[in-house]
PyMOL commands that place a pseudoatom at each C-alpha (Angstrom):
pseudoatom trace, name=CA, resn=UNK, resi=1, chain=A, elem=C, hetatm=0, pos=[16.724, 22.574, -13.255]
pseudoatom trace, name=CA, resn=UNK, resi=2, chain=A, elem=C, hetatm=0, pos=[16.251, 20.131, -16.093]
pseudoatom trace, name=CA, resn=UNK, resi=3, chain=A, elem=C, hetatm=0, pos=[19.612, 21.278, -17.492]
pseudoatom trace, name=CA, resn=UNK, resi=4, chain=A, elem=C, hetatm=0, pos=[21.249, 20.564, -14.110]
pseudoatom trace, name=CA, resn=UNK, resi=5, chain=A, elem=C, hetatm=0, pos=[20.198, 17.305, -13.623]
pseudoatom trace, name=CA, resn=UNK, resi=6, chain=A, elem=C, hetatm=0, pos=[21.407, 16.326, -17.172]
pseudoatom trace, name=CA, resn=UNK, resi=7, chain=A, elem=C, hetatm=0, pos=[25.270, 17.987, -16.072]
pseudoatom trace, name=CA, resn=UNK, resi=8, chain=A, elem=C, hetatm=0, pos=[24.829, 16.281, -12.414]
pseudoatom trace, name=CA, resn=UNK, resi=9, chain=A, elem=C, hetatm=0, pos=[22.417, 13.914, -11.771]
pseudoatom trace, name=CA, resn=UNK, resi=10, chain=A, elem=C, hetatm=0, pos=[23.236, 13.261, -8.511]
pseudoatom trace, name=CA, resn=UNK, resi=11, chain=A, elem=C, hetatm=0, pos=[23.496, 17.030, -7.517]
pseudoatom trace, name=CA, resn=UNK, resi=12, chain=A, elem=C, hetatm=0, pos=[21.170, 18.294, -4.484]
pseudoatom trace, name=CA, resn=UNK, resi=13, chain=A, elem=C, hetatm=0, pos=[19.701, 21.789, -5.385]
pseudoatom trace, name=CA, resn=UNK, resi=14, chain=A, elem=C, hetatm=0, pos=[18.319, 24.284, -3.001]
pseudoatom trace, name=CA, resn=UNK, resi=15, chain=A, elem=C, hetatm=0, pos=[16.509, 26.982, -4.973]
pseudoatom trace, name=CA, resn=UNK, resi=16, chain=A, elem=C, hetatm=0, pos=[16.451, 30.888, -3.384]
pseudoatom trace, name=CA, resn=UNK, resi=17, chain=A, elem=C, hetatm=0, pos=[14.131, 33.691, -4.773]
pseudoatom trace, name=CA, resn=UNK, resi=18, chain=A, elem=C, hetatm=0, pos=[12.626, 36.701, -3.641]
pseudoatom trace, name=CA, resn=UNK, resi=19, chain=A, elem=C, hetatm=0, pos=[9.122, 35.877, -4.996]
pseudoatom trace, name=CA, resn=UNK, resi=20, chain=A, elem=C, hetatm=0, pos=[7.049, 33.764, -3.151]
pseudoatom trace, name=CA, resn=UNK, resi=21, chain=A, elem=C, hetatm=0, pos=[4.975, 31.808, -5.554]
pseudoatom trace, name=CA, resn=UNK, resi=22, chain=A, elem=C, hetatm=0, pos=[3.334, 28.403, -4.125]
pseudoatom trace, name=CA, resn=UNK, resi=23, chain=A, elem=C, hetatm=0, pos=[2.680, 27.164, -7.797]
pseudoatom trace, name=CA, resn=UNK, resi=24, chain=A, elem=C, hetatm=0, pos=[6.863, 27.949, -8.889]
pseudoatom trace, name=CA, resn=UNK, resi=25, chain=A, elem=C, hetatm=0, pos=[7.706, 26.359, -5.194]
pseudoatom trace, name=CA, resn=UNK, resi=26, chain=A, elem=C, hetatm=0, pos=[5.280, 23.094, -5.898]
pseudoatom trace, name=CA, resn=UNK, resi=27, chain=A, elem=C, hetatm=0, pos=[7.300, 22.546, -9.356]
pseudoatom trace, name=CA, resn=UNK, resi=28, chain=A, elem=C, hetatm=0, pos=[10.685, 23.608, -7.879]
pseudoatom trace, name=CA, resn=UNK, resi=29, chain=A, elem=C, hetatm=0, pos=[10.229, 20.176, -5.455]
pseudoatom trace, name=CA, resn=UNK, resi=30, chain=A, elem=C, hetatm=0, pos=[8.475, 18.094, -8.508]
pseudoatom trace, name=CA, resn=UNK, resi=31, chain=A, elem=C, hetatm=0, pos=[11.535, 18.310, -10.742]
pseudoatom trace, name=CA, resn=UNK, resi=32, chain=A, elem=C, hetatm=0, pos=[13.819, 17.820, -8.244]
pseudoatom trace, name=CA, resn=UNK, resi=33, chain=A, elem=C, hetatm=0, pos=[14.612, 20.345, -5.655]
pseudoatom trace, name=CA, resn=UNK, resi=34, chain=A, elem=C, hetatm=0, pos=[15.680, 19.598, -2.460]
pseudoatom trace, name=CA, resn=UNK, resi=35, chain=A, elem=C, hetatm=0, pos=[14.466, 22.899, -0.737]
pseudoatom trace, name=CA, resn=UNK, resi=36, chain=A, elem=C, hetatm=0, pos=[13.180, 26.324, -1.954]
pseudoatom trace, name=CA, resn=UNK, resi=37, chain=A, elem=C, hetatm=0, pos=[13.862, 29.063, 0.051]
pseudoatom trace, name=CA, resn=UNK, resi=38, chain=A, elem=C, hetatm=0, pos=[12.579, 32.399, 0.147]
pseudoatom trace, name=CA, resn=UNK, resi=39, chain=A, elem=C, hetatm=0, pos=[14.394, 35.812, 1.024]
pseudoatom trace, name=CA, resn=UNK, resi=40, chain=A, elem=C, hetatm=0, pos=[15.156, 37.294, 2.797]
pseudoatom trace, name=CA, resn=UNK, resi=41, chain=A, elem=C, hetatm=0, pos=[16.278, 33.791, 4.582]
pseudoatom trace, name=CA, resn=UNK, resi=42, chain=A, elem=C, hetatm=0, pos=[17.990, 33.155, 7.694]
pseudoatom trace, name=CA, resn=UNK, resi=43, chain=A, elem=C, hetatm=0, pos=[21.250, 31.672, 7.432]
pseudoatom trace, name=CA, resn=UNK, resi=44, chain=A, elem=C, hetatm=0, pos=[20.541, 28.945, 9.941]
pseudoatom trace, name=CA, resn=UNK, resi=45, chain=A, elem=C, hetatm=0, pos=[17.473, 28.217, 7.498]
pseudoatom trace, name=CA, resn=UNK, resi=46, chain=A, elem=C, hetatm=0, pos=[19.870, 27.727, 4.666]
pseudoatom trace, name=CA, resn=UNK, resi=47, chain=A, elem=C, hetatm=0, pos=[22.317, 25.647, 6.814]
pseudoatom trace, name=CA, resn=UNK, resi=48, chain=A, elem=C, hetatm=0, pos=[19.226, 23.198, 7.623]
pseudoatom trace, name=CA, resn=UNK, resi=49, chain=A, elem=C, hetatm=0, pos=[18.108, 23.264, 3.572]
pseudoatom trace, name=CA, resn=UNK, resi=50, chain=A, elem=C, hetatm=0, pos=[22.147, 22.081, 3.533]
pseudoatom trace, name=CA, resn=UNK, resi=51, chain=A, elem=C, hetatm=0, pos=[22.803, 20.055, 5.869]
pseudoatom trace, name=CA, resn=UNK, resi=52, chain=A, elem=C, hetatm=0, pos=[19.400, 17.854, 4.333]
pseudoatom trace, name=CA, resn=UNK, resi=53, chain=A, elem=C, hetatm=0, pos=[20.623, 18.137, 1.012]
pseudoatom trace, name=CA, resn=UNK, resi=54, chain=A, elem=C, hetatm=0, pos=[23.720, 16.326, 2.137]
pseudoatom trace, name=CA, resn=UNK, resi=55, chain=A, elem=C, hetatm=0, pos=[22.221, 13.725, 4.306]
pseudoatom trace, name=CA, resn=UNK, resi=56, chain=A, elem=C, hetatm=0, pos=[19.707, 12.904, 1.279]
pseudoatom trace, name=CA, resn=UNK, resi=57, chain=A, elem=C, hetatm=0, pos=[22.753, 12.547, -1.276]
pseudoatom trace, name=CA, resn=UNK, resi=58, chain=A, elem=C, hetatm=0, pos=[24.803, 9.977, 1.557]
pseudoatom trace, name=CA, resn=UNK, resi=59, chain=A, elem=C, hetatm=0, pos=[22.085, 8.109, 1.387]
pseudoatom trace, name=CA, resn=UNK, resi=60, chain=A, elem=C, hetatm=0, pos=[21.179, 8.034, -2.070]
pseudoatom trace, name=CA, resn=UNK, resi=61, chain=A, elem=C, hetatm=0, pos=[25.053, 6.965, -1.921]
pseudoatom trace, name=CA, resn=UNK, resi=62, chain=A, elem=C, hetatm=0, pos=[24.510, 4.367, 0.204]
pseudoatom trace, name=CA, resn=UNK, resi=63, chain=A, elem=C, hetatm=0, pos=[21.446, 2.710, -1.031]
pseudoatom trace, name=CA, resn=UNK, resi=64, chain=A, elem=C, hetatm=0, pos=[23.552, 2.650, -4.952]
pseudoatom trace, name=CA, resn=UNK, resi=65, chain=A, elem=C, hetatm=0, pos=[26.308, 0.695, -2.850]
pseudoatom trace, name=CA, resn=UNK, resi=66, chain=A, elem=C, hetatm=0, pos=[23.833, -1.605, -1.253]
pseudoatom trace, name=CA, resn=UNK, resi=67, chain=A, elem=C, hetatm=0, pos=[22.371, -2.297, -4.458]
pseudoatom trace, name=CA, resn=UNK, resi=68, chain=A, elem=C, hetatm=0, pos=[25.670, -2.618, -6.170]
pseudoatom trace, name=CA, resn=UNK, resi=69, chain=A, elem=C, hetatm=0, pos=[26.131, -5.434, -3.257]
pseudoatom trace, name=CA, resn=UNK, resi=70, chain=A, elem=C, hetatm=0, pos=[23.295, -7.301, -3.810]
pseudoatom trace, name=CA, resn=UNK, resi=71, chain=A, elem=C, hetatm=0, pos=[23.875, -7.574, -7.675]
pseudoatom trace, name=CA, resn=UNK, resi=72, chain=A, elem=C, hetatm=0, pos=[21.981, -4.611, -8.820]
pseudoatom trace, name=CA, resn=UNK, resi=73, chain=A, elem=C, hetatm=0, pos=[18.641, -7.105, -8.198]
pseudoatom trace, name=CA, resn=UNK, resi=74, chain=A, elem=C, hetatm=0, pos=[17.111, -4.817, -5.688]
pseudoatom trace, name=CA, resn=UNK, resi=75, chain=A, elem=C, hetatm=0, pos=[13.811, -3.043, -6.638]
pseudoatom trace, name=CA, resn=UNK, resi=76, chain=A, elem=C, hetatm=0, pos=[12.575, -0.355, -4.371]
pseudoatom trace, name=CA, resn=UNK, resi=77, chain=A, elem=C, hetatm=0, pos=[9.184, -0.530, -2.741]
pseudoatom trace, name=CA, resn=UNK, resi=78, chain=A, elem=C, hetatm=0, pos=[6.610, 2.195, -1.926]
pseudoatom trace, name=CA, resn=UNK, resi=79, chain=A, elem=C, hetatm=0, pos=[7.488, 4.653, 1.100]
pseudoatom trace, name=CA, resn=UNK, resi=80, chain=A, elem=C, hetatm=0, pos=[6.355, 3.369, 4.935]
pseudoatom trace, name=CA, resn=UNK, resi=81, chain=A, elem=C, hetatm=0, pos=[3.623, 5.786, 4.293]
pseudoatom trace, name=CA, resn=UNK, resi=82, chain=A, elem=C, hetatm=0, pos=[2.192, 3.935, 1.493]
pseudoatom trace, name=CA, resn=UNK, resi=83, chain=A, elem=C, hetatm=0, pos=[2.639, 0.271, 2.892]
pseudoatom trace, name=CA, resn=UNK, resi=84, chain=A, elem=C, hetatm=0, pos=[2.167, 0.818, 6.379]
pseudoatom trace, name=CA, resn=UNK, resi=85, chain=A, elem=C, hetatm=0, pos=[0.128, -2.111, 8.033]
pseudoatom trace, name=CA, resn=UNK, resi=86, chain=A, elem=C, hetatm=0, pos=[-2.519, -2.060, 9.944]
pseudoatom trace, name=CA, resn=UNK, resi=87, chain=A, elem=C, hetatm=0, pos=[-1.590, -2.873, 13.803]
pseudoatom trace, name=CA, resn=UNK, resi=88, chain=A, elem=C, hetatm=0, pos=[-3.473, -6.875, 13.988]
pseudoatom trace, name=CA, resn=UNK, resi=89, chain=A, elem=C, hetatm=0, pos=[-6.061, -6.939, 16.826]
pseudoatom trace, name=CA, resn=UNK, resi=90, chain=A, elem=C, hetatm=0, pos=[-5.425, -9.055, 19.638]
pseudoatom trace, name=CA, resn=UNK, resi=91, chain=A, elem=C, hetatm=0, pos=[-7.162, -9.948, 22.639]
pseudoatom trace, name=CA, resn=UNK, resi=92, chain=A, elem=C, hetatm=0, pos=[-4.411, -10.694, 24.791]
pseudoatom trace, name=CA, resn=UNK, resi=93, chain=A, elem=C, hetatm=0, pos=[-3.196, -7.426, 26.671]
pseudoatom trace, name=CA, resn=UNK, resi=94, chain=A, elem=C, hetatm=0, pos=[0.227, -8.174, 27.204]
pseudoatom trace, name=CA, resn=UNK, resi=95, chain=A, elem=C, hetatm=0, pos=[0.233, -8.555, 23.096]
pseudoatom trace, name=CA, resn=UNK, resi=96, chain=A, elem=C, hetatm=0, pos=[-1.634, -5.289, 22.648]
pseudoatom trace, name=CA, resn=UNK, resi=97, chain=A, elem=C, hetatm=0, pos=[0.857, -3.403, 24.518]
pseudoatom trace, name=CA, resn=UNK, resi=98, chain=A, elem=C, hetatm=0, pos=[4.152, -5.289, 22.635]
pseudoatom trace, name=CA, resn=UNK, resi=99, chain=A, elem=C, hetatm=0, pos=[2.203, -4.366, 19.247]
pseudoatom trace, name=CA, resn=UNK, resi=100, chain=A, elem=C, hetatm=0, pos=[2.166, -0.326, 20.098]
pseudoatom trace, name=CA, resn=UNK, resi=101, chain=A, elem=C, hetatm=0, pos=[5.543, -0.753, 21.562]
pseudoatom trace, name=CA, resn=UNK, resi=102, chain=A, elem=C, hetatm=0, pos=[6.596, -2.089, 18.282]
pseudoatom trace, name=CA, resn=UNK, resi=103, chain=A, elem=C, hetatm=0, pos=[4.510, 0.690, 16.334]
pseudoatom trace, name=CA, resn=UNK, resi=104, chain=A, elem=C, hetatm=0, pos=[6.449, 2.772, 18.355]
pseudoatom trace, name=CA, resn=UNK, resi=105, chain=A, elem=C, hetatm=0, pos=[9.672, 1.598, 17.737]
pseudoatom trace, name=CA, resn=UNK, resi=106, chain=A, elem=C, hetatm=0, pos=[9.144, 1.663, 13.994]
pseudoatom trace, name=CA, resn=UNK, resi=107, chain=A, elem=C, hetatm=0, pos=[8.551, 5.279, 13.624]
pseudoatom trace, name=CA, resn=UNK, resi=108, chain=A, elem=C, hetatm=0, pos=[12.279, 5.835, 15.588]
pseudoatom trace, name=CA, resn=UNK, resi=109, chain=A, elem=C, hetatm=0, pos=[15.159, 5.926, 12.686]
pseudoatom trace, name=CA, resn=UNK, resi=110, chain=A, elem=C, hetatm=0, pos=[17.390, 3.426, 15.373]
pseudoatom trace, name=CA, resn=UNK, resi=111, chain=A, elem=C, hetatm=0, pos=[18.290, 0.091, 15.721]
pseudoatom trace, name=CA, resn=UNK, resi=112, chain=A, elem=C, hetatm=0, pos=[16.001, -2.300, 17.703]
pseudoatom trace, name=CA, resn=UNK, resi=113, chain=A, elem=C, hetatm=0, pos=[17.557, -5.444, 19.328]
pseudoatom trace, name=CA, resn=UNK, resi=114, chain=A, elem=C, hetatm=0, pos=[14.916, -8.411, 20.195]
pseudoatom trace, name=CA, resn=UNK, resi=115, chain=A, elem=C, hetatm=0, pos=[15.615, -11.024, 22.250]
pseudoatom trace, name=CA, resn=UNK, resi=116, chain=A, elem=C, hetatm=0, pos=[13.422, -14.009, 23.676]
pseudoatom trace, name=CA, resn=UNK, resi=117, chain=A, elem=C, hetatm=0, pos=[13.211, -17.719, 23.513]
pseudoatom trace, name=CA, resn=UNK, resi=118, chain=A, elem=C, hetatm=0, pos=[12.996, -19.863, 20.767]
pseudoatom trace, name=CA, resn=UNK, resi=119, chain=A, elem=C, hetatm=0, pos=[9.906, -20.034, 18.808]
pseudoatom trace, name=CA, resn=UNK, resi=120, chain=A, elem=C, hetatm=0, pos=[8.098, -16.916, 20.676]
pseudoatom trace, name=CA, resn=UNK, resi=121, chain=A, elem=C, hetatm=0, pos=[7.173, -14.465, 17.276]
pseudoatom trace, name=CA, resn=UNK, resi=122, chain=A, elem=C, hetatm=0, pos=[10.898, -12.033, 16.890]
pseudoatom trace, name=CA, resn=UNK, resi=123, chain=A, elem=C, hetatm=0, pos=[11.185, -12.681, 13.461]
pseudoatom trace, name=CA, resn=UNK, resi=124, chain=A, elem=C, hetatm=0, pos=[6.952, -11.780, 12.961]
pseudoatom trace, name=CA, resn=UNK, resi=125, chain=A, elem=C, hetatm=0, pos=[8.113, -8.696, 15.203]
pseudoatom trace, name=CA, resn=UNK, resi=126, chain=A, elem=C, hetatm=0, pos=[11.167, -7.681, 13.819]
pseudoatom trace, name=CA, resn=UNK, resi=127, chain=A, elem=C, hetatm=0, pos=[9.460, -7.996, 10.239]
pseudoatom trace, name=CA, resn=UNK, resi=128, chain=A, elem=C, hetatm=0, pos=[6.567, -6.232, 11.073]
pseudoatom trace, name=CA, resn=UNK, resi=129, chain=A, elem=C, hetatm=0, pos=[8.985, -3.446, 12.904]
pseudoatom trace, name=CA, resn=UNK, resi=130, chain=A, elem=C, hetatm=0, pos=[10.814, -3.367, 9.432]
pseudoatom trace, name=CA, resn=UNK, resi=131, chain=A, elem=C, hetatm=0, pos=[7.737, -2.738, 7.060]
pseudoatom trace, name=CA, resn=UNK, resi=132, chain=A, elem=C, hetatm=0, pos=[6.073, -0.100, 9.454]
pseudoatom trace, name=CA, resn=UNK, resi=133, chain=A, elem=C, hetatm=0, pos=[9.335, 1.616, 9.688]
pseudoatom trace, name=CA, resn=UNK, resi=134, chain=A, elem=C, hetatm=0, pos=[10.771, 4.565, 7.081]
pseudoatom trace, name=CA, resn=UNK, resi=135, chain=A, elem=C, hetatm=0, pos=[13.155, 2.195, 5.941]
pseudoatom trace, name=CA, resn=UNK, resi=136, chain=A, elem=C, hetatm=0, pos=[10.463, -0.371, 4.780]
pseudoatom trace, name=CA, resn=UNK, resi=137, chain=A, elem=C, hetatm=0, pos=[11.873, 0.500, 1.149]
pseudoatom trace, name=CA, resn=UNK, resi=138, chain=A, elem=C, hetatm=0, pos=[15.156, -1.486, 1.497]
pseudoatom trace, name=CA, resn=UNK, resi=139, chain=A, elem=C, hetatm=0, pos=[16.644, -5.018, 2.555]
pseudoatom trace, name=CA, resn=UNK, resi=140, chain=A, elem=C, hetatm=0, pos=[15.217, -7.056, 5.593]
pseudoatom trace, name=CA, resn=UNK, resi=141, chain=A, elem=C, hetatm=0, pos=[17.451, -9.841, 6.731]
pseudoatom trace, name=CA, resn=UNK, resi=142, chain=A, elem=C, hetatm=0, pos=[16.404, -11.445, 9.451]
pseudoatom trace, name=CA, resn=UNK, resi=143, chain=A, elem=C, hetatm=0, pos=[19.521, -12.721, 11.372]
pseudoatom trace, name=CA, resn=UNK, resi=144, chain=A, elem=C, hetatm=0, pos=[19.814, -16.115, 13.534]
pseudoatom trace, name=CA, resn=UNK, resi=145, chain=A, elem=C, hetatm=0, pos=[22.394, -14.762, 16.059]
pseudoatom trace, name=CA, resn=UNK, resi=146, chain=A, elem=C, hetatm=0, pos=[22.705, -17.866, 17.697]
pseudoatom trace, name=CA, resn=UNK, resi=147, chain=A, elem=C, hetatm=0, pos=[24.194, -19.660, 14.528]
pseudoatom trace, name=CA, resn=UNK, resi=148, chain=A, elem=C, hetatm=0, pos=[27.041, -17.036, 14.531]
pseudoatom trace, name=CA, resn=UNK, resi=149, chain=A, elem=C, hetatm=0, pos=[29.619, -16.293, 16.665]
pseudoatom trace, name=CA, resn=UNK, resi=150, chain=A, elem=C, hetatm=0, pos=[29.759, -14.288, 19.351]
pseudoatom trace, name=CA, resn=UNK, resi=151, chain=A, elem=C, hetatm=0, pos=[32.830, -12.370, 18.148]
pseudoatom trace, name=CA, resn=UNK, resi=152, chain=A, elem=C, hetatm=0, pos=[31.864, -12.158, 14.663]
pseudoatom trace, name=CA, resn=UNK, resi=153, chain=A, elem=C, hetatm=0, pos=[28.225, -11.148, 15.892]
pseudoatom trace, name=CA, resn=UNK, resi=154, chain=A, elem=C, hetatm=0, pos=[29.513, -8.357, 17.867]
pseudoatom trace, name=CA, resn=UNK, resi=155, chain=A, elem=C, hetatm=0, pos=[32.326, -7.021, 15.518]
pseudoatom trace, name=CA, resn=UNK, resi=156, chain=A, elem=C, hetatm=0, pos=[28.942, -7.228, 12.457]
pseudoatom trace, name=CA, resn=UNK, resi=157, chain=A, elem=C, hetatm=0, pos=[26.061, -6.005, 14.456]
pseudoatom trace, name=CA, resn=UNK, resi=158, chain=A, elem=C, hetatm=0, pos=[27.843, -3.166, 16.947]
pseudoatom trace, name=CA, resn=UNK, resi=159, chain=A, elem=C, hetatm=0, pos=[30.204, -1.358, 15.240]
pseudoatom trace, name=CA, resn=UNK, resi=160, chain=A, elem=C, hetatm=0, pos=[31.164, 2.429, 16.299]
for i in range(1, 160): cmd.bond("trace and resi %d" % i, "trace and resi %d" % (i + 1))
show_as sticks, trace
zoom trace
């Protein structure tokens, strides 16, 4: 595996074997693996290890071109898991409920549009959305929509 790496660093490896060891399977995924599969297999089993391998090196991809974007000055931040934030406490009902709709929304992998008046805490939400979410490791740019056009906004924020 070490060998690999060195040849193609950005390579995705899915490791088959017909001994199941939980020790061989634990290093397997420390150096690097991106599934370890044991036969006999099902084929649809080895499509899923795939088809994840793939979607992990796209966006391994696309975080390098982010970073290359933003002047290589990026530096990644523990997982969601390891930052999450504890949901504040509030007395107000109508807040409890838009905090555990926001918890909610941050465990979804989709975008979240807020919208309210001036002043009323979507910037505290949105941030608090971002850093509770899986994707608390990258960017957060908080956007003032009303300071851009509408056709630039919509061609920007909702394309296919």
């Amino acid at each position: 595996m070490t060998e690999l790496r060195s040849i193609h660093p950005g390579g995705r490896y899915i490791i088959i074997t017909a001994h199941v060891s939980i020790p061989a399977a634990v290093e397997a995924m420390r150096r690097g693996a991106s599934d370890y599969l044991t036969k006999p297999f099902d084929l649809d089993e080895l499509l899923i290890a795939i088809k994840k391998a793939m979607q992990e090196r796209l966006k391994d991809e696309e975080l390098q071109l982010l970073r290359n974007a933003r002047g290589s000055r990026y530096v990644s931040r523990p997982s969601a898991r390891d930052t999450a934030k504890k949901t504040p406490s509030y007395a107000s009902k109508l807040m409890q409920s838009t905090m555990m709709k926001a918890q909610t929304a941050a465990a979804t992998d989709t975008t979240i549009l807020l919208l309210g008046e001036s002043g009323s805490g979507k910037d505290f939400l949105a941030k608090y959305i971002h850093d509770n979410s899986s994707r608390c490791g990258g960017p957060f740019f908080a956007v003032n929509c009303a300071a851009v056009a509408t056709e630039l906004a919509e061609s920007e924020l909702f394309w296919p």
